[in-house]
C-alpha positions, 0 to 999 in steps of 0.5 A: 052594721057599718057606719059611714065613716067604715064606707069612707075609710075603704075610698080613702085607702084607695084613693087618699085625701093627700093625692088631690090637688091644692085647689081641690076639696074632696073628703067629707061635705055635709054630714055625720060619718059616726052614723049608721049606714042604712044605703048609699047612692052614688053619683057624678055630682050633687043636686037637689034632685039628686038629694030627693033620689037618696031620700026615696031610696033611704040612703043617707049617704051620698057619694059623689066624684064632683064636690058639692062645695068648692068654695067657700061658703059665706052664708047659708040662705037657700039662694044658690043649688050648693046652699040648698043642697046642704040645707036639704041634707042636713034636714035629711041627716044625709052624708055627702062624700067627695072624691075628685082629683083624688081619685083622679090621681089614684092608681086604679082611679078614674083615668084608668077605669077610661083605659080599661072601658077603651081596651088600652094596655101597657097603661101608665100614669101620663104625668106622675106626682113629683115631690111627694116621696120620702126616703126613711133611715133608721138604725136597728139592732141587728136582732131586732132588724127583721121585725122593724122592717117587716113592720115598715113594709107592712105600714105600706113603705118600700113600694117602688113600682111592681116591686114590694119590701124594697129595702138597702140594709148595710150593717155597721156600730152605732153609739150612745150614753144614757143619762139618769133619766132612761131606762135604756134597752142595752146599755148601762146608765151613764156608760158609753155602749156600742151596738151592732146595728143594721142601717134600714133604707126604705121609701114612701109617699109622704102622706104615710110619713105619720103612719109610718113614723107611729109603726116605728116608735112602736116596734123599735126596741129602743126608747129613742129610736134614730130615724130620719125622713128625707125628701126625694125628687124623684117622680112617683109613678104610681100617682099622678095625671092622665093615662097612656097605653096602647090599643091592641091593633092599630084604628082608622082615625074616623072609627077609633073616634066613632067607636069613643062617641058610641062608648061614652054616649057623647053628644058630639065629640069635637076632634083637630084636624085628621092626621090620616095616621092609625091610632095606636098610642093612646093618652087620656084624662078625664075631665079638665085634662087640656094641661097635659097636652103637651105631655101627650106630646112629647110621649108621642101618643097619637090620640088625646082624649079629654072632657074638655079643651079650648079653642086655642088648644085645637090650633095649638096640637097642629099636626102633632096629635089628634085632639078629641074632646068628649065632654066632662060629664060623658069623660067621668061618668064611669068614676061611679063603677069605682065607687061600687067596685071599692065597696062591693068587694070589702061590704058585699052585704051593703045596699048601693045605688047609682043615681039615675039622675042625668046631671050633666049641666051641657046639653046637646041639640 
């Protein structure tokens, strides 16, 4: 039998809570994770029909791509769809699980599902993460080396693109003088000791500096190990916003988005102006993707596919892309195969349901 909290811990080794955007809150919403999971149901956004669905399939866990609450709440009276969603679930004993920009941003996560459905290859994060990595320097004694940083590599340090165990070692003496108070590994009690050590380099996101600062203390030889974090500005490619790749044929402008509203059931896809040039670079994100415009710009895609733009914006493309907004919904409607593929592969046994619930609030006529 799994707990919630089991089901939650493969959609955060995905897709961690760090990755979301500061105005975001994805993680856990209403809700007990130390429970036992009997079913999940999984959806676009929580409501209160959405709920009435967990409770007839005896799901009492909900997992969602939209927040339930994105602000605050003040009180809880039953006055809007948000309070009383979280009334119904607490009565129900239902968890409620978001994740949203998270999973956006995830390699794998949202916009690559769309690249996938698409046909796209050579996919690639259109706007990668910036500041979030750190560069990680400690000193090891050389018999020692192999096992310290297999163990960082093993915490998930030293990923730089397709590469894994990526490491600079450059072997050199350190220094230091025990006092009474320690017990030290090599060395004698108030003697100054050299040691040949071996200078270990390695790089991680930040969000794994506390994971990986644990994994050191507990392998390294030595009671007070030197390491030291350093912030890098470099870009980290394997998260961020928006997806490029390329078709792998060139499309007619009018098909290619003909063949985009029949893939994703859209009501009406609203385009710029037509280039008359073929679409073979493509860049993407779902939902509120208008932000990247530019981006998509400068990379020199031919087509920008978005859930949602604004009127200035279709002015603001001029004859430099192809703009094609598809509507938030109809963009993130496929998050939910993410959520089934997560679990499905690691819990083949446990029950998952997809909401049959249309809770797209545009409509179309």
């Amino acid at each position: 039998m799994y707990k919630v909290k089991d089901i939650i811990r493969e959609i955060e080794t995905f897709a961690p809570l760090p990755l979301q955007e500061n105005f975001d809150n994805s993680g856990l919403q209403v809700g007990d994770v130390n429970q036992t999971a009997t079913s999940a149901l999984i959806c676009l956004d929580v409501t209160e029909e959405v709920i009435d669905e967990a409770v007839s399939l005896g799901c009492n866990l909900i997992l969602s791509h939209h927040p339930l609450i994105f602000k605050p709440l003040k009180k809880l009276t039953g006055s809007t769809y948000v309070e009383r969603c979280v009334i119904k679930a607490c009565q129900q004993n239902i968890v409620v699980y978001a994740a949203h920009t998270n999973m956006d941003n995830a390699n794998g996560g949202v916009n690559f599902r769309l690249a996938e459905l698409i046909g796209l290859q050579n996919v690639r994060v259109l706007s990668p993460q910036k500041n979030v990595l750190l560069k990680l320097v400690t000193f090891v004694p050389e018999a020692y080396t192999d096992v310290v940083r297999n163990a960082l590599f093993s915490a998930g340090a030293g990923c730089i693109g397709n590469y894994d165990s990526c490491s600079y070692n450059l072997k050199g003496e350190g220094s230091f003088k025990a006092n009474e108070n320690c017990d030290p590994f090599c060395g004698e009690v108030g003697e100054l000791h050299f040691e040949s050590e071996t200078r270990i380099e390695t790089i991680l996101p930040a969000y794994k500096k506390e994971t990986l600062t644990q994994v050191l203390l507990s392998v390294h030889p030595y009671e007070e190990p030197a390491f030291d974090f350093y912030p890098l500005a470099n870009t980290w490619d394997e998260s961020g916003s928006g997806i490029v790749g390329e078709l792998p044929v060139e499309e007619e402008e009018s098909a290619f988005l003909m063949r985009i509203k029949d893939l994703f059931q859209v009501g009406c896809v609203k385009h710029s102006a037509l280039r008359n040039k073929p679409v073979r670079e493509v860049a993407l994100c779902g939902g509120s993707g208008a932000f990247l415009i530019h981006e998509a710009i400068a990379y020199g895609a031919d087509v920008f596919i978005t859930g949602e733009a604004k009127y200035n914006d279709f002015y603001d493309v001029e004859n430099r892309i192809l703009l094609a907004v598809i509507g938030h919904y109809e963009s993130e409607f496929h998050t939910k195969d993410i959520f089934y593929r997560l679990i499905s592969k690691k819990m083949p046994n446990f029950a998952l349901h997809f909401s049959n619930v249309n809770s797209n609030p545009v409509k179309y006529l």
